[in-house]
N, CA, C and O atoms as a GROMACS GRO file, in nm:
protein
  480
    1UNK      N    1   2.229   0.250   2.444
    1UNK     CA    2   2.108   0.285   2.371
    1UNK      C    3   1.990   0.220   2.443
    1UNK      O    4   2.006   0.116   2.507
    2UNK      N    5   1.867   0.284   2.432
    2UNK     CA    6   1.750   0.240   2.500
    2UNK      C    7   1.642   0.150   2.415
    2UNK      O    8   1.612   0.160   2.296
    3UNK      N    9   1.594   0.060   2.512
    3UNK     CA   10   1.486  -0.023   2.410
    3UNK      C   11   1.382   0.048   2.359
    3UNK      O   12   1.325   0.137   2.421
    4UNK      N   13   1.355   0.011   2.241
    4UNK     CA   14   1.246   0.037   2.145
    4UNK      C   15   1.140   0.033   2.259
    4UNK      O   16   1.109   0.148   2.291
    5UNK      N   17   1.082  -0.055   2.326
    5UNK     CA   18   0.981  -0.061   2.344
    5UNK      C   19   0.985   0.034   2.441
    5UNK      O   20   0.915   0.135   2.442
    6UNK      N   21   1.074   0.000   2.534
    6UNK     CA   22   1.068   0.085   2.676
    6UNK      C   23   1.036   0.238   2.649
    6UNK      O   24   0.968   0.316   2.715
    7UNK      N   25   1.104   0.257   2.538
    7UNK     CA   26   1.110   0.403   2.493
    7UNK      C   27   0.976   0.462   2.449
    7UNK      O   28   0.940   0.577   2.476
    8UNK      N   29   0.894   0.362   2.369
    8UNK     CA   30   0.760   0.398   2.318
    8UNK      C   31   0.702   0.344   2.423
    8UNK      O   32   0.617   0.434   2.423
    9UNK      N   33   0.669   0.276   2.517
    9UNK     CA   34   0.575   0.305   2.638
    9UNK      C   35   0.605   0.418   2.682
    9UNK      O   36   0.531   0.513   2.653
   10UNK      N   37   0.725   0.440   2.769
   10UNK     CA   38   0.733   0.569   2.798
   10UNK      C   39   0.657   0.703   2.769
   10UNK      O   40   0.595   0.778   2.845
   11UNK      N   41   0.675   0.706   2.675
   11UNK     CA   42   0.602   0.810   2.547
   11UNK      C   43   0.491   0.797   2.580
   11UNK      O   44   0.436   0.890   2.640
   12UNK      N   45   0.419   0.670   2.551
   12UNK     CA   46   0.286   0.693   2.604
   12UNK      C   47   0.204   0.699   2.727
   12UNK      O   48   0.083   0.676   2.723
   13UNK      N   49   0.276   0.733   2.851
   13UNK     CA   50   0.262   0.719   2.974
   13UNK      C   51   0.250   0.578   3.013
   13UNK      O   52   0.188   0.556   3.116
   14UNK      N   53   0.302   0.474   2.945
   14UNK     CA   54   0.271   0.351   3.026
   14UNK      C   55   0.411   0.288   3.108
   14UNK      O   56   0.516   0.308   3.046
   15UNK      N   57   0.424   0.226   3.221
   15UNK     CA   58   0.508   0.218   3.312
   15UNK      C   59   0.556   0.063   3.244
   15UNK      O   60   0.481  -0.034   3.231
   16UNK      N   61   0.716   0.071   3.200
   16UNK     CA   62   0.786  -0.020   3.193
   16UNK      C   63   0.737  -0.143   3.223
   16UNK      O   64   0.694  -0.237   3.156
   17UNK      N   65   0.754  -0.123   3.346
   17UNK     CA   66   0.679  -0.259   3.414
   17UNK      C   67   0.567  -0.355   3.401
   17UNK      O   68   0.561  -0.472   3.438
   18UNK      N   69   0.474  -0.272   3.337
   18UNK     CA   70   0.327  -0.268   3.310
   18UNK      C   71   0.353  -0.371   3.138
   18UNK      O   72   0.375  -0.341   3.021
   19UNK      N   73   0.339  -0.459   3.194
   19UNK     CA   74   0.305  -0.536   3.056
   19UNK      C   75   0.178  -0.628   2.974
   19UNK      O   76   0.192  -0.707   2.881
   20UNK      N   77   0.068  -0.591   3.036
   20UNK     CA   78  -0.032  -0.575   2.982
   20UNK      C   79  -0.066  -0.523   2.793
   20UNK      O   80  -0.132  -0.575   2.703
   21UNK      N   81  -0.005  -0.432   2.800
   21UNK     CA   82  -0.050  -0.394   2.682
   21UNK      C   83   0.082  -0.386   2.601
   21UNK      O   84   0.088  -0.285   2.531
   22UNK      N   85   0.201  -0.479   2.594
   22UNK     CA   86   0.294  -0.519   2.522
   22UNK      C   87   0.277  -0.585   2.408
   22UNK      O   88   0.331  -0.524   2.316
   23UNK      N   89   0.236  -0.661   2.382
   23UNK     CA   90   0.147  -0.697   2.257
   23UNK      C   91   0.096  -0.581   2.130
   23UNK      O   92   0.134  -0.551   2.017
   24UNK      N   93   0.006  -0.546   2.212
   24UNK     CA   94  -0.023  -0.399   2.116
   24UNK      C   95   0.063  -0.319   2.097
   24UNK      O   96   0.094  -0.281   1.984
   25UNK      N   97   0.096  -0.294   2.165
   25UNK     CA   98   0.263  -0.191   2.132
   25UNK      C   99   0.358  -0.226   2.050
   25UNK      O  100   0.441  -0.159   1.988
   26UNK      N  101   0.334  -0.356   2.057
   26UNK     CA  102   0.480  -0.430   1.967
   26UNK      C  103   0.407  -0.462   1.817
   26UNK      O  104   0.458  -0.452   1.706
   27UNK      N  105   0.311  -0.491   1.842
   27UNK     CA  106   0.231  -0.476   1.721
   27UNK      C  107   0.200  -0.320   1.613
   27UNK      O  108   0.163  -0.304   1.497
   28UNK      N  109   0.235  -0.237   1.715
   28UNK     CA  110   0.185  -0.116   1.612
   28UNK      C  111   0.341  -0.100   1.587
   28UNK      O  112   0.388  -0.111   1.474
   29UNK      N  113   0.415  -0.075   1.694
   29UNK     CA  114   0.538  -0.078   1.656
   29UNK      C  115   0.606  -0.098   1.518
   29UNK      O  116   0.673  -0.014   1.458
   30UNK      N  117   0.578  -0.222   1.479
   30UNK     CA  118   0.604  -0.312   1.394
   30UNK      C  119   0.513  -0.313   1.247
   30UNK      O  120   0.538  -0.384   1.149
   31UNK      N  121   0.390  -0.204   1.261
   31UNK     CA  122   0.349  -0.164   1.151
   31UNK      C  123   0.421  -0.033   1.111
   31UNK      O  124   0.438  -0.004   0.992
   32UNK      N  125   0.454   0.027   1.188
   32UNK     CA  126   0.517   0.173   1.146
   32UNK      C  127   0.639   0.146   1.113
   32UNK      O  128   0.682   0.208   1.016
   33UNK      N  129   0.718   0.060   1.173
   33UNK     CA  130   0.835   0.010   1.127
   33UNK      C  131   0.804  -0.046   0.921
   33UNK      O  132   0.850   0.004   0.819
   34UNK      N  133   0.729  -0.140   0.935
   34UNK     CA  134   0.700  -0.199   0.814
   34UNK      C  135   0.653  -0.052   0.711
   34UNK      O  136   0.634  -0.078   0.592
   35UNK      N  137   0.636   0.091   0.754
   35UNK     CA  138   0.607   0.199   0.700
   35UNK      C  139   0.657   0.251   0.629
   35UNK      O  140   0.640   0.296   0.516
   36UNK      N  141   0.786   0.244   0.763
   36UNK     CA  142   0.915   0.313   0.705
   36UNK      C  143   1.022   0.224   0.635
   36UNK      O  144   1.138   0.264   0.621
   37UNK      N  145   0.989   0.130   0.600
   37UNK     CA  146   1.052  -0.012   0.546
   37UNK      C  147   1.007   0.024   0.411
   37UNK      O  148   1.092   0.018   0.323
   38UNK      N  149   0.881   0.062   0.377
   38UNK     CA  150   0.847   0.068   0.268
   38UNK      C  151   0.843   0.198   0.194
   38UNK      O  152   0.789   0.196   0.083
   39UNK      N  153   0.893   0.310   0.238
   39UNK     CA  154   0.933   0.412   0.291
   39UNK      C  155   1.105   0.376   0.234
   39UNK      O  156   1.188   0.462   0.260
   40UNK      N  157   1.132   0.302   0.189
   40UNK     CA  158   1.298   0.279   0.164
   40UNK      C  159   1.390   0.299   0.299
   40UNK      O  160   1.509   0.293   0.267
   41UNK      N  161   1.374   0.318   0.430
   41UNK     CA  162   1.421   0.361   0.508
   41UNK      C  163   1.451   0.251   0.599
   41UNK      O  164   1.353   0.179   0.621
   42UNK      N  165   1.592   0.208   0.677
   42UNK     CA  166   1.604   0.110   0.723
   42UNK      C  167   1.693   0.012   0.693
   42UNK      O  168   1.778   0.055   0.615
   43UNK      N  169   1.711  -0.124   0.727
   43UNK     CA  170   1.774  -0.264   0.613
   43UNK      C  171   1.648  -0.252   0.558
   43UNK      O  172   1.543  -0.200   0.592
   44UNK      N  173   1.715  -0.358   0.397
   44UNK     CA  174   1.610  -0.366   0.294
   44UNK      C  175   1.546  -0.502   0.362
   44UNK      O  176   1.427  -0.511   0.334
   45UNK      N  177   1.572  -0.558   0.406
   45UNK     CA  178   1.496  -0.684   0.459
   45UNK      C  179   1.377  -0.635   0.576
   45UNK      O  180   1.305  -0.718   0.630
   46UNK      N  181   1.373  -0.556   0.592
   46UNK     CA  182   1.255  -0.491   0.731
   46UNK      C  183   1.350  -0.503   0.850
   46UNK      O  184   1.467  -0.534   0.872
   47UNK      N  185   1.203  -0.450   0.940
   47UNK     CA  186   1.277  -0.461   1.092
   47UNK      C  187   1.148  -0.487   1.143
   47UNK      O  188   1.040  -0.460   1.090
   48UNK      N  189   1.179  -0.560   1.294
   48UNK     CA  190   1.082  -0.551   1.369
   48UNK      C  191   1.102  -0.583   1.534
   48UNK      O  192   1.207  -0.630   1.578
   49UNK      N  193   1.033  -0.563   1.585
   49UNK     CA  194   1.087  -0.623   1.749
   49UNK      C  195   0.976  -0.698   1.823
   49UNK      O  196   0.857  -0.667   1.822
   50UNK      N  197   1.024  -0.790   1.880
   50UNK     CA  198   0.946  -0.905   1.940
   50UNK      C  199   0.924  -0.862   2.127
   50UNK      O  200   0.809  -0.864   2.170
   51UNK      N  201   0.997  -0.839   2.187
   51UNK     CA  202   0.980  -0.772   2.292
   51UNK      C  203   1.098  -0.635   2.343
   51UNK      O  204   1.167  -0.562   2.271
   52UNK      N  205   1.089  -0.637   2.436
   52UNK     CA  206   1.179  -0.519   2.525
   52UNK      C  207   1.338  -0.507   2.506
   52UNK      O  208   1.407  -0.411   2.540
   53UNK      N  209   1.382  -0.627   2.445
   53UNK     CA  210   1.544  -0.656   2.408
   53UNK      C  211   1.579  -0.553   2.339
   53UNK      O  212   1.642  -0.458   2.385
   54UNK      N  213   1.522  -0.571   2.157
   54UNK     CA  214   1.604  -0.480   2.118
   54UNK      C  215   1.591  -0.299   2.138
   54UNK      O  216   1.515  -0.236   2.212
   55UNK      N  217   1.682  -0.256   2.055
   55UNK     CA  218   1.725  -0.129   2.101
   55UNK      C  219   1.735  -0.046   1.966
   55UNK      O  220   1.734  -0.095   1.852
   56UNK      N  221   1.742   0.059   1.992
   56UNK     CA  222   1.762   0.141   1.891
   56UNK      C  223   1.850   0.157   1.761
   56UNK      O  224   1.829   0.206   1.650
   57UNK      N  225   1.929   0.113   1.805
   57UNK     CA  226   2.084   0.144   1.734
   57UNK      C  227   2.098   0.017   1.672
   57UNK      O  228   2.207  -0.011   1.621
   58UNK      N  229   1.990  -0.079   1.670
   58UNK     CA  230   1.998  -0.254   1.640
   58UNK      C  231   1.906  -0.179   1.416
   58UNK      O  232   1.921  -0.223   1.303
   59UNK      N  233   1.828  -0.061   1.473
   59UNK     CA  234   1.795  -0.004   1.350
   59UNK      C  235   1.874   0.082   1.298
   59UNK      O  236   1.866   0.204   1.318
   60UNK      N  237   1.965   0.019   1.220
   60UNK     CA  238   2.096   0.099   1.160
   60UNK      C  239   2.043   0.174   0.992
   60UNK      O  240   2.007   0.142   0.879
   61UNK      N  241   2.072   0.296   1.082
   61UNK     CA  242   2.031   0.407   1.002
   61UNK      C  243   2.125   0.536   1.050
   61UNK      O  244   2.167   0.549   1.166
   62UNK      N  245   2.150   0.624   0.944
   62UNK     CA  246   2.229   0.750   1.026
   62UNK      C  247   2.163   0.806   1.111
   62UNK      O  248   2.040   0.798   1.113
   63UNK      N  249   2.260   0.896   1.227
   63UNK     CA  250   2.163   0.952   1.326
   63UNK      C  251   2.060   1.084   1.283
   63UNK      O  252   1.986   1.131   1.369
   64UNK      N  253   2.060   1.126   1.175
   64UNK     CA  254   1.960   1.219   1.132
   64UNK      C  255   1.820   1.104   1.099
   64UNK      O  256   1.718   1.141   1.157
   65UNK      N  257   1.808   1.016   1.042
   65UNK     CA  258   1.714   0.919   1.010
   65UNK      C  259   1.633   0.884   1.183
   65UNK      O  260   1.526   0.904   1.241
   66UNK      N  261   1.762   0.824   1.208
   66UNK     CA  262   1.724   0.752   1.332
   66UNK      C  263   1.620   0.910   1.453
   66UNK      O  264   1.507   0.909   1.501
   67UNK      N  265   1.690   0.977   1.455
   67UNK     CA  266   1.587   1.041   1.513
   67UNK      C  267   1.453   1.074   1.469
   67UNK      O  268   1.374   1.089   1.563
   68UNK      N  269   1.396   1.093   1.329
   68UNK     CA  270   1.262   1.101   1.287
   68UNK      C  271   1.206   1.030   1.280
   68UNK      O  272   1.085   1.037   1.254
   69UNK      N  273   1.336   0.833   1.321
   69UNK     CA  274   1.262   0.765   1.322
   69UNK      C  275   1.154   0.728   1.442
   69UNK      O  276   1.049   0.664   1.455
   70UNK      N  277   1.239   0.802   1.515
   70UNK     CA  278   1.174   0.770   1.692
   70UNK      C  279   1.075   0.808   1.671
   70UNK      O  280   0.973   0.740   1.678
   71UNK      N  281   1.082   0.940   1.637
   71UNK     CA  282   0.932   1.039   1.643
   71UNK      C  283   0.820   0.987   1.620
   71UNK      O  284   0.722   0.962   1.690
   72UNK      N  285   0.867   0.962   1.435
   72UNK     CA  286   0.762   0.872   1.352
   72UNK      C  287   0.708   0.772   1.407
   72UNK      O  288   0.587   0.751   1.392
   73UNK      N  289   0.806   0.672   1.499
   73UNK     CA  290   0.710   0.543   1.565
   73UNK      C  291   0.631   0.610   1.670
   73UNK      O  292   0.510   0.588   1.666
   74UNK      N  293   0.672   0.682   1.754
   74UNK     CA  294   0.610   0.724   1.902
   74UNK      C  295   0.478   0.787   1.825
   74UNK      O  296   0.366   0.750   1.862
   75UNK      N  297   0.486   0.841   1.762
   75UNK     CA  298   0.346   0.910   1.690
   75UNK      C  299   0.247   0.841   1.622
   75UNK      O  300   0.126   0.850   1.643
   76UNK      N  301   0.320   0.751   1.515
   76UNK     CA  302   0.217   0.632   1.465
   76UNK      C  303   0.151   0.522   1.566
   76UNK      O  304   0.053   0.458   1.528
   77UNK      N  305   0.214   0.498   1.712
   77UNK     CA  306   0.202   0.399   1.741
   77UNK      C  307   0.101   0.494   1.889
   77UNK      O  308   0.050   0.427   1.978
   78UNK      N  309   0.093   0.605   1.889
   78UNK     CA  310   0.037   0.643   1.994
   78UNK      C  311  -0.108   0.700   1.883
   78UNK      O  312  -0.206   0.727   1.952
   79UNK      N  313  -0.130   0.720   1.736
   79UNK     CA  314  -0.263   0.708   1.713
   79UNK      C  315  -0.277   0.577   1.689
   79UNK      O  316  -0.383   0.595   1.628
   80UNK      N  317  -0.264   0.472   1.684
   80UNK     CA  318  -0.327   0.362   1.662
   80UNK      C  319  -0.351   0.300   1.833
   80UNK      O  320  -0.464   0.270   1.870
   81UNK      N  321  -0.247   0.289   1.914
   81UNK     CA  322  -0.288   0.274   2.034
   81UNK      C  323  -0.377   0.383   2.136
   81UNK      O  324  -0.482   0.326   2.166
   82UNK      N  325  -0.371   0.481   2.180
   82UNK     CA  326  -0.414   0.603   2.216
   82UNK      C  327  -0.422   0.707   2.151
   82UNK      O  328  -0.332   0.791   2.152
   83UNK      N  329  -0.522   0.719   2.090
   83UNK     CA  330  -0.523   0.902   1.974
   83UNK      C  331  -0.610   0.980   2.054
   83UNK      O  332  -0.692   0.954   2.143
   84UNK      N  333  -0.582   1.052   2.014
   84UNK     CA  334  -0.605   1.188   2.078
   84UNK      C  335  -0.772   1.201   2.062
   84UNK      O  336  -0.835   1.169   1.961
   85UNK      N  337  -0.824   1.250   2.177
   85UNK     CA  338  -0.990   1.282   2.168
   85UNK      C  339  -1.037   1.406   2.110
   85UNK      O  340  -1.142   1.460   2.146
   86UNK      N  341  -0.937   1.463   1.996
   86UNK     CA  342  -1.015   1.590   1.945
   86UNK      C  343  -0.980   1.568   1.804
   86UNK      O  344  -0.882   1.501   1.770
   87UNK      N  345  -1.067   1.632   1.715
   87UNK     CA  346  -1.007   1.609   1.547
   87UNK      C  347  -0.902   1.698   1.564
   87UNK      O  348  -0.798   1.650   1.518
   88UNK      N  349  -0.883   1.831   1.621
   88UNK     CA  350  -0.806   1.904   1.594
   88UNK      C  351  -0.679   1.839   1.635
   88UNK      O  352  -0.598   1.850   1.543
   89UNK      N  353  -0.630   1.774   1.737
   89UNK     CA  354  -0.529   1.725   1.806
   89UNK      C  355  -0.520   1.620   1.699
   89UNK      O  356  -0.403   1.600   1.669
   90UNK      N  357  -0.611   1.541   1.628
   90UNK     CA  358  -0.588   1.407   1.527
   90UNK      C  359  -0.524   1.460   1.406
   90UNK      O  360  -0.426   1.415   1.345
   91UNK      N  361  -0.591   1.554   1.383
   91UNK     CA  362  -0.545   1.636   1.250
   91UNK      C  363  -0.391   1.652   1.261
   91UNK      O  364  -0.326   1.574   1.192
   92UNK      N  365  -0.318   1.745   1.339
   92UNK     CA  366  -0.218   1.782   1.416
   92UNK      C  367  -0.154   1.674   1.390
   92UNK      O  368  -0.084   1.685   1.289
   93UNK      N  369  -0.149   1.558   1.449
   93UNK     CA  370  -0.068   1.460   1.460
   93UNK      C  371  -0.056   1.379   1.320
   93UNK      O  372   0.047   1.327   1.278
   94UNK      N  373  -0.174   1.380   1.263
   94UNK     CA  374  -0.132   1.343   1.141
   94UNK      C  375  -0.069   1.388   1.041
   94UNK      O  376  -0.020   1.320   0.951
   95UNK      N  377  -0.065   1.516   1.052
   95UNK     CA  378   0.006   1.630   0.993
   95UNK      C  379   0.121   1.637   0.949
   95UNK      O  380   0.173   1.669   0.842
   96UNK      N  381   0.177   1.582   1.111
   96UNK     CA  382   0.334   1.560   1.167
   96UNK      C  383   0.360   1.428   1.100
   96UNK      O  384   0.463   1.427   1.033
   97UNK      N  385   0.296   1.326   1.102
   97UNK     CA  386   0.361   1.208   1.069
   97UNK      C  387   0.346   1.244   0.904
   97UNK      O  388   0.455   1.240   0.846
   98UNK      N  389   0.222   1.281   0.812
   98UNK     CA  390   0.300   1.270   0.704
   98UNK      C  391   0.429   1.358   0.674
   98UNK      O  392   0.522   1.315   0.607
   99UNK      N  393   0.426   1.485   0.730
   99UNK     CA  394   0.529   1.565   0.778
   99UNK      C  395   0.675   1.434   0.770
   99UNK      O  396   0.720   1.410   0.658
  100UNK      N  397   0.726   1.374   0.868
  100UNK     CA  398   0.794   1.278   0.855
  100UNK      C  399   0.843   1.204   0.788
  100UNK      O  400   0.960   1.166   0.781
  101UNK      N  401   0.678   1.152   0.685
  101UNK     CA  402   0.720   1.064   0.581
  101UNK      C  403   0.794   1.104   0.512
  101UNK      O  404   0.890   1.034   0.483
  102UNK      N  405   0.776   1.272   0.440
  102UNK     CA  406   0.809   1.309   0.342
  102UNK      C  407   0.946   1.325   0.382
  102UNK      O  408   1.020   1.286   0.292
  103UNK      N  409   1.023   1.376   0.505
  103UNK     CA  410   1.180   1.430   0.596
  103UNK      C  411   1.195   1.288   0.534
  103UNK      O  412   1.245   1.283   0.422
  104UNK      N  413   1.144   1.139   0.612
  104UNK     CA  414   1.258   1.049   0.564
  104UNK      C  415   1.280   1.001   0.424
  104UNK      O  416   1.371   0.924   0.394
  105UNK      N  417   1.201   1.045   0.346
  105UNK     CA  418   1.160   1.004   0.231
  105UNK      C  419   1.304   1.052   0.143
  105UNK      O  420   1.391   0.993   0.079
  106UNK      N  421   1.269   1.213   0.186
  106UNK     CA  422   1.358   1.270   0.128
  106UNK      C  423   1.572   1.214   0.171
  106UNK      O  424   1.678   1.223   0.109
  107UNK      N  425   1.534   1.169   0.290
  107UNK     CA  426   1.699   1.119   0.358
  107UNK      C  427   1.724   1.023   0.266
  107UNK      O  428   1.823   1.015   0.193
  108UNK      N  429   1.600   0.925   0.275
  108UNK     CA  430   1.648   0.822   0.144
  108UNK      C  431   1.732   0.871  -0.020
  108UNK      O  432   1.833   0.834  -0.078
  109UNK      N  433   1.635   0.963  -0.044
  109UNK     CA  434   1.663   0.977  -0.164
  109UNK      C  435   1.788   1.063  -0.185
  109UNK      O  436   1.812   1.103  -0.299
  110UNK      N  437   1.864   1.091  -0.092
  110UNK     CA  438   1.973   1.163  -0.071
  110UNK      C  439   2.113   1.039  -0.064
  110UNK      O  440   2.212   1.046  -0.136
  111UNK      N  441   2.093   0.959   0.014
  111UNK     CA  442   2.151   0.815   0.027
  111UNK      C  443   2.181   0.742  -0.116
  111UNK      O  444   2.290   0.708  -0.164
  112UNK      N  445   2.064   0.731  -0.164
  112UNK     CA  446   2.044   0.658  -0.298
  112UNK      C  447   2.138   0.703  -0.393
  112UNK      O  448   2.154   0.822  -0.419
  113UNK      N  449   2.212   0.596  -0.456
  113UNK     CA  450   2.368   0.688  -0.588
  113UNK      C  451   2.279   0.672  -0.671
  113UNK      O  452   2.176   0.604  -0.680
  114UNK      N  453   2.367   0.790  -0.766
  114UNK     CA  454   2.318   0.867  -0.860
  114UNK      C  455   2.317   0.714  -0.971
  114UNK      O  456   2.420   0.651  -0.996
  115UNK      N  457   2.190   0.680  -1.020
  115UNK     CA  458   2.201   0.627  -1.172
  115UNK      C  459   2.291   0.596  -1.236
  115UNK      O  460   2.337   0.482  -1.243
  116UNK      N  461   2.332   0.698  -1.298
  116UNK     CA  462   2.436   0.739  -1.401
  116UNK      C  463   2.533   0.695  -1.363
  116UNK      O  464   2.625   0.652  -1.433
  117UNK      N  465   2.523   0.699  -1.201
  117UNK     CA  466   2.716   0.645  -1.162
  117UNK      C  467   2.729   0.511  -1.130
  117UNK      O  468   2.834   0.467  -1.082
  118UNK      N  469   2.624   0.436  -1.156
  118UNK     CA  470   2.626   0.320  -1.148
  118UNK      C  471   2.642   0.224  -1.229
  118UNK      O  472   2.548   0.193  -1.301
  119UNK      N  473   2.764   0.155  -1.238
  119UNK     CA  474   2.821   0.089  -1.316
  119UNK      C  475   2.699  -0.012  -1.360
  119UNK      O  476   2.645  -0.070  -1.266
  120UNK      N  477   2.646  -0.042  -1.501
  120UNK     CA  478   2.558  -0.163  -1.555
  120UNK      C  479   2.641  -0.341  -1.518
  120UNK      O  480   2.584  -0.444  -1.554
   0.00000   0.00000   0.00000
């Protein structure tokens, strides 16, 4: 599995190597994470990543989750770091991410046992 971070630089055209703007990255990172944390999605304790180590699969979630989760970060973390220079393109993207919220929202609530079957 590939690192979180490596994976969202990537995304945003920035070169692995290039660690300049690691900080910020790991920082937005780590708000969208805290998103989807609150979002029910994830461990209930949060997640977050400190540099390039961890990896994907360290966010244990099924692989239907885990992929919207990628999306969702690469998207939240590329308007707060680099957004797009047109409303129309801002619009668009925001679109998609609440788009997202609602996909994982709904995975949660599919996960979640039924009430009723839960022993008091």
């Amino acid at each position: 599995m590939a690192s979180i971070l490596t994976d969202t630089k990537k995304i945003l055209g920035v070169d692995a190597a290039y660690t300049v703007f690691d900080l910020d990255i790991i920082t937005h990172i780590n708000a969208a994470f805290s998103t989807i944390n609150q979002l029910g999605v994830g461990p209930e304790e949060g997640f977050f990543i400190e540099d390039s180590t961890e990896e994907w699969d360290a966010f244990e979630v099924p692989p239907n989750q885990l992929h919207l989760t990628k999306t969702y970060i690469y998207l939240r973390v590329r308007m707060l770091f680099d957004p797009p220079g047109t409303s129309f393109l801002i619009q668009a993207m925001n679109d998609q991410i609440a788009q997202l919220e609602w996909r994982l929202n709904m995975f949660r609530e599919v996960l979640l046992p039924d009430p009723e079957e839960v022993a008091p």
